[in-house]
C-alpha positions in Angstrom: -28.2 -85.9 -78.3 -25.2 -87.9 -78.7 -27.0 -91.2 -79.3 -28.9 -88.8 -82.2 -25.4 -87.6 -83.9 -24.1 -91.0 -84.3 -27.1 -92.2 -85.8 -27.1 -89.4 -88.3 -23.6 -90.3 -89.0 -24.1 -94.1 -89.2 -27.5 -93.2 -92.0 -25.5 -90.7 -93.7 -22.5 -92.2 -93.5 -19.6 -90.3 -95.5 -21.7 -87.8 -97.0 -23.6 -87.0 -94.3 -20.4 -86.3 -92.2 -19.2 -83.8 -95.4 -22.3 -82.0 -95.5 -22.3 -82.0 -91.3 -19.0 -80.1 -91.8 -19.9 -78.0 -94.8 -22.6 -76.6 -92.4 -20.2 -76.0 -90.0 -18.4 -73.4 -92.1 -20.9 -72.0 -93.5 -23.5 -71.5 -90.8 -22.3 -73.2 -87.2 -25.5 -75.5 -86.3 -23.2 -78.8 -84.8 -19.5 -78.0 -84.9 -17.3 -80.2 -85.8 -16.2 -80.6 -82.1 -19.3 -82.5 -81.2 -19.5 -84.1 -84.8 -15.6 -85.3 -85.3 -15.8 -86.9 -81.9 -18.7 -88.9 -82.3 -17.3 -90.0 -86.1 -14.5 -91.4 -84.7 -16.2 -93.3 -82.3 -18.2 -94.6 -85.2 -15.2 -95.6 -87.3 -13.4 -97.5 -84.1 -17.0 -99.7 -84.1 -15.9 -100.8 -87.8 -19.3 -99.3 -89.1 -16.9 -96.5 -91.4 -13.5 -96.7 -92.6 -11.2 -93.7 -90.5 -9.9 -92.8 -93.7 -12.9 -92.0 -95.8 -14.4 -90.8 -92.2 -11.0 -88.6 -92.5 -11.3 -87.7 -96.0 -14.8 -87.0 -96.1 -14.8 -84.3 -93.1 -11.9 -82.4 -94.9 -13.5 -82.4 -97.9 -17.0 -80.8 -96.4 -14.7 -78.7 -94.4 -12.9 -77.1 -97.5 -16.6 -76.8 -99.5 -17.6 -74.7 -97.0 -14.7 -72.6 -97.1 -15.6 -71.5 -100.3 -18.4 -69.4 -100.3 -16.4 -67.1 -97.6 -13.2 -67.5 -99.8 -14.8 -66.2 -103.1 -16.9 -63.5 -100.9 -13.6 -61.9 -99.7 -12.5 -62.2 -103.3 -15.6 -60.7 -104.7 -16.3 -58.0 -102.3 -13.1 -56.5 -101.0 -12.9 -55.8 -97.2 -15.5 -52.6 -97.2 -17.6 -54.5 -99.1 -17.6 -57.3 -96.5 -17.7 -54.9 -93.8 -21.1 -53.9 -95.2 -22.3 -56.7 -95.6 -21.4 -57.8 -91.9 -22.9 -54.3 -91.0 -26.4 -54.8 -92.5 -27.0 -58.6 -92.8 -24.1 -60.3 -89.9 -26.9 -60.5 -86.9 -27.9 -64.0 -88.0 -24.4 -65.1 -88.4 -22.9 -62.9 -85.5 -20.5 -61.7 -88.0 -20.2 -57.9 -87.2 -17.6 -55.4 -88.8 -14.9 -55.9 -85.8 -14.9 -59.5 -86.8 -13.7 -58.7 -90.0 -11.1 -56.2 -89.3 -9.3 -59.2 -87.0 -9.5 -61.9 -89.7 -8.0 -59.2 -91.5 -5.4 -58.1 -88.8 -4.5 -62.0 -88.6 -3.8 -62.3 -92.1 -1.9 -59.7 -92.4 0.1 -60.4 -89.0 0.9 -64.6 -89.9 0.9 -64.3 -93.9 -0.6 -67.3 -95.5 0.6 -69.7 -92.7 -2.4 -68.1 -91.1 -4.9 -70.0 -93.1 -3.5 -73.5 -92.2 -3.6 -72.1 -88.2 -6.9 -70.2 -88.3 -8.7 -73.5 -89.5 -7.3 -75.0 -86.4 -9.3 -72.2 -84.0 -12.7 -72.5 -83.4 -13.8 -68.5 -83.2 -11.8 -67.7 -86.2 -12.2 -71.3 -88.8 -14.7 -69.6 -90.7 -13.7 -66.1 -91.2 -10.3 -66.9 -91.7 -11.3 -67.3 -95.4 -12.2 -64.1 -96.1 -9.0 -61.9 -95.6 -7.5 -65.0 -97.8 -10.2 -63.7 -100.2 -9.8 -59.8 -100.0 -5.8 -60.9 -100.2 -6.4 -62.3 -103.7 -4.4 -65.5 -102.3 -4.2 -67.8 -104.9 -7.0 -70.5 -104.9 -4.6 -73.5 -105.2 -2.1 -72.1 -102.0 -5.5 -71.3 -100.2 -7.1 -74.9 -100.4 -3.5 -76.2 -99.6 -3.0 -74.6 -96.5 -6.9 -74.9 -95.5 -6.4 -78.6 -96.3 -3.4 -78.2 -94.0 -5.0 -77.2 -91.4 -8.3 -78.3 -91.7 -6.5 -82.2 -91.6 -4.5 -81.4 -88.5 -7.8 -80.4 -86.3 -9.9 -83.3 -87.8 -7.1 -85.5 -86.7 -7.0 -84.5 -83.4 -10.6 -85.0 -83.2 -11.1 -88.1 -84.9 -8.3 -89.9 -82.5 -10.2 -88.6 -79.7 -13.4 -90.0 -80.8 -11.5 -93.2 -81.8 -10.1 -93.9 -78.7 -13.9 -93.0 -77.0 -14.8 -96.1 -78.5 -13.5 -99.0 -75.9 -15.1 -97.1 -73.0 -18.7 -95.2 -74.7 -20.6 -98.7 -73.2 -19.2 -97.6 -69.7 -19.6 -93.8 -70.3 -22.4 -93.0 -72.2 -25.0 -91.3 -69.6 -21.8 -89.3 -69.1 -20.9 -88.3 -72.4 -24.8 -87.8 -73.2 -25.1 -84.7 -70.6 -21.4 -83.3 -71.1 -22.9 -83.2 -75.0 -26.2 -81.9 -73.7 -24.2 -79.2 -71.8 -21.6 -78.3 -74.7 -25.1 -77.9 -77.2 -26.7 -75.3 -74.3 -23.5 -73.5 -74.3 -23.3 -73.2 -77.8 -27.0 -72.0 -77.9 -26.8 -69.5 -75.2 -23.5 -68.2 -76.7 -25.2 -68.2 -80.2 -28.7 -65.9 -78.6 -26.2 -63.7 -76.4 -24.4 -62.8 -79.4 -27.3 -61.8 -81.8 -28.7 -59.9 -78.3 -25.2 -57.9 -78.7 -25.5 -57.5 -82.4 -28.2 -55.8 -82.0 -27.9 -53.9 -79.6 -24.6 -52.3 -81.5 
């Protein structure tokens, strides 16, 4: 698995790491825990620049922001509440979720944006209160960008610094990324199990 996502990033290079992130957001099939890692590790090899690597993650990151951005805007929170109601099982996005992105917003202002892009559970949804808020677009992509940075930072070093000791660790890192993907599955299945049974 990991030998697979560095390849993907290596062919795809930039763009493939924006769209890998604008996924992400959208619809969580790699997150950008296993990705940004793995990127890093590929820019310390000297095969991508950690700038554009940088660049290009935020910028995939803040596309897919969008659609959940101008969904809030467009819908309002009932209308996203419905929409979680009748179509969320494939997401795992049920009505509660909504109320605490809302609750969050509300409770941290638009700082909350910046942070919420910094927390796994709530990176995506975060955007939609900021939508139902009417938040301006240019204060939204600011703090997003804000945030979105700070995490892919974090990420990226890690992955950077992986680089001097992958030779020495990679059956290692292979099954911890085996084991992070089957967690992520699991948690994925056991949520759409609860979703439907609500």
């Amino acid at each position: 698995m990991a030998e697979w996502i560095i390849d993907f990033i290596q062919r795809g290079g930039y763009p493939g790491i924006a769209l890998l992130m604008l996924l992400e957001n959208v619809f969580p099939p790699i997150p950008s825990e296993l990705v940004l890692p793995f990127a890093g590790h590929v820019a310390a090899s000297g095969r991508l620049h950690p700038a554009g690597v940088l660049l290009s993650a935020v910028a995939g990151s803040m596309l897919g922001a969008l659609p959940w951005y101008w969904a809030g805007r467009r819908l309002g929170h009932g209308g996203l509440q419905q929409f979680a109601a009748h179509h969320g099982r494939l997401l795992t996005l049920c009505p509660e979720d909504i109320d605490r992105a809302q609750d969050w917003f509300h409770r941290h202002g638009p700082s909350s944006v910046g942070l919420g892009r910094m927390v796994p559970a709530v990176r995506s949804v975060i955007s939609m209160p900021a939508g139902v808020g009417h938040m301006p677009l240019p204060r939204f992509l600011l703090w997003s960008a804000l945030g979105t940075a700070a995490w892919n930072v974090l990420l990226l070093g890690l992955g950077y610094a992986l680089q001097s000791r992958y030779e020495q660790a990679q059956e290692t890192i292979e099954w911890i990324t085996r084991g992070v993907v089957a967690l992520l599955v699991v948690g994925y299945l056991w949520r759409v199990i609860r979703f439907r049974a609500r």
